[in-house]
N, C-alpha and C positions, 0 to 999 in steps of 0.2 A: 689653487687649482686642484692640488690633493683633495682640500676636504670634498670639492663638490663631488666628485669621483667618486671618493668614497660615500656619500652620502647618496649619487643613486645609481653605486650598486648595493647598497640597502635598502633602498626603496624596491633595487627589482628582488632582491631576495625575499623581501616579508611578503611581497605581490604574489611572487609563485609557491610559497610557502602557505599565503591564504584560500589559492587555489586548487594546490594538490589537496588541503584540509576538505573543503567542498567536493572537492571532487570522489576524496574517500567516503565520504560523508553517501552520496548519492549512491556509488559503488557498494557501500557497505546496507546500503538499506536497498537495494534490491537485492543483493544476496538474501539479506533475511528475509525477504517476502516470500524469494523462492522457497525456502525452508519451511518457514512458517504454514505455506501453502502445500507444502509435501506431507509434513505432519498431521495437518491438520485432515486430508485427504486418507491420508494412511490409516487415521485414529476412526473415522466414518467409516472405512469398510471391516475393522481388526475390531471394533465395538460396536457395527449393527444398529447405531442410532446415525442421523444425518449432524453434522457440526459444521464449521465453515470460518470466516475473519469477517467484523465488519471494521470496516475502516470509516471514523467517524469522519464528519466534515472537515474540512481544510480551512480553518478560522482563528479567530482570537478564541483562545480555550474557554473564557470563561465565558462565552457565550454560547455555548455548548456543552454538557457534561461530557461528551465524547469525545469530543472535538479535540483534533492533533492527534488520535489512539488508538490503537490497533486491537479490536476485542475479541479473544474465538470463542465463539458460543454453542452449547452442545442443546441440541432438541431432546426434551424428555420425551419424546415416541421414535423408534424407528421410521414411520411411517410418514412423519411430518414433512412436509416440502420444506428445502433449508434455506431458510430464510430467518431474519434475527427478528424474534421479538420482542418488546420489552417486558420484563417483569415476569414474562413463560419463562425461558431458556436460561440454562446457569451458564456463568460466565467463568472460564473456567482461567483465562489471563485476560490481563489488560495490559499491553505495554505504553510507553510514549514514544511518538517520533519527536526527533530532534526539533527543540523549540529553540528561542530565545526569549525568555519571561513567558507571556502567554501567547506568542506569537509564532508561527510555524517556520520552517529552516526549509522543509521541505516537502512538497507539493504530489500527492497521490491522485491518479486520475485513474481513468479505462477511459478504453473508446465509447464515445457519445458520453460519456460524463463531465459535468460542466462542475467547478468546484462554486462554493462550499455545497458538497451534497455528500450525505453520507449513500456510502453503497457497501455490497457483502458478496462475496463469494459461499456459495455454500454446497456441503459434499451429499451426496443420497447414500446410501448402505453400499453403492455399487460403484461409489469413486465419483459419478456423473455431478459434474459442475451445475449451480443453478446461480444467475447473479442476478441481483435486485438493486433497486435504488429506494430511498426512504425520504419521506418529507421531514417538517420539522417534527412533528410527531409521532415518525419512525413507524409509520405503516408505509409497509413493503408496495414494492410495483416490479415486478418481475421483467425482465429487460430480456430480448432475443438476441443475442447477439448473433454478429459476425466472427466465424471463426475461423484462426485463433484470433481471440483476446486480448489484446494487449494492453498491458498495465503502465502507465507511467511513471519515472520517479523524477522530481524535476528540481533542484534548486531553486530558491526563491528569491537571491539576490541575481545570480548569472541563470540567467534562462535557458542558455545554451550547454550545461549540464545537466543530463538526463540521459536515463538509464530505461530500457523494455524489461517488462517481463512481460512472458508470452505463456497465455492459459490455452489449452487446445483443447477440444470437444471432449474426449477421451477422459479429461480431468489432470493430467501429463503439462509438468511446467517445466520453465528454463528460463537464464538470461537472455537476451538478445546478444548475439556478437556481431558478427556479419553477411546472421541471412536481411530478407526484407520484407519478413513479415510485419511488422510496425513501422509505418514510413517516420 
């Protein structure tokens, strides 16, 4: 009778021990998008060229060069609408989101983004957000959105972990906590 006892209160410890892992996991990559998204903003109006992130499609990596990665790309004109091109714009990082082999952990969206699609946030000299969506051949389509923006971050095994970030007109981002801007 002991061992089963003990055997699941060790099932329930490794359970919520895999869940708080996820759960920091999704926690932890919307904090850095917040960041990534401040900086990147901050760098567009402090160096007068437009720059922005695009966030590659949501797929098996190697079916994508971008795919699962986060890249900020700076426009060589001030003057350029910000949006990613291939092979114009230097790319100045590229990180990874959290994989497992070539397989994604976790799930980047916006509103009206349907994944695997890659899309970009991008800044103008004046801080002013521009976001795009890209085909497979990474020509831009400029998207209107509703604002604020909201970014998703989502788990890929428990769907019900996920995280907002919220882009507002201005260029001005945050987490979500407990407004209801992102239902």
């Amino acid at each position: 009778m002991a061992v089963a006892v003990i055997g699941f209160l060790l099932a329930l410890g490794i359970n919520a021990m895999t869940l708080g892992n996820r759960s920091a996991r999704v926690t932890g990559e919307a904090r850095a998008l917040v960041r990534q998204l401040q900086s990147v903003r901050t760098r567009a109006v402090a160096e007068g060229n437009s720059q922005g992130l695009l966030m590659g499609p949501i797929a098996n990596a190697s079916l994508d060069p971008n795919g699962n990665q986060v890249l900020l790309f700076v426009k060589p004109i001030a003057t350029a609408v910000p949006t990613f091109a291939t092979g114009v714009d230097r790319i100045r990082d590229r990180s990874w989101l959290p994989r497992a082999g070539v397989n994604p952990m976790l799930e980047v969206t916006g509103t009206g983004i349907v994944q695997p699609t890659a899309f970009s946030i991008g800044f103008d000299i004046n801080g002013q957000p521009t976001i795009a969506t890209y085909d497979a051949a990474y020509a831009p389509t400029i998207v209107a959105p509703v604002w604020p923006f909201c970014l998703r971050i989502r788990d890929m095994v428990d769907q019900t972990l996920r995280r907002s970030v919220i882009l507002f007109n201005d260029g001005t981002v945050k987490v979500q906590r407990d407004e209801t801007y992102c239902p």
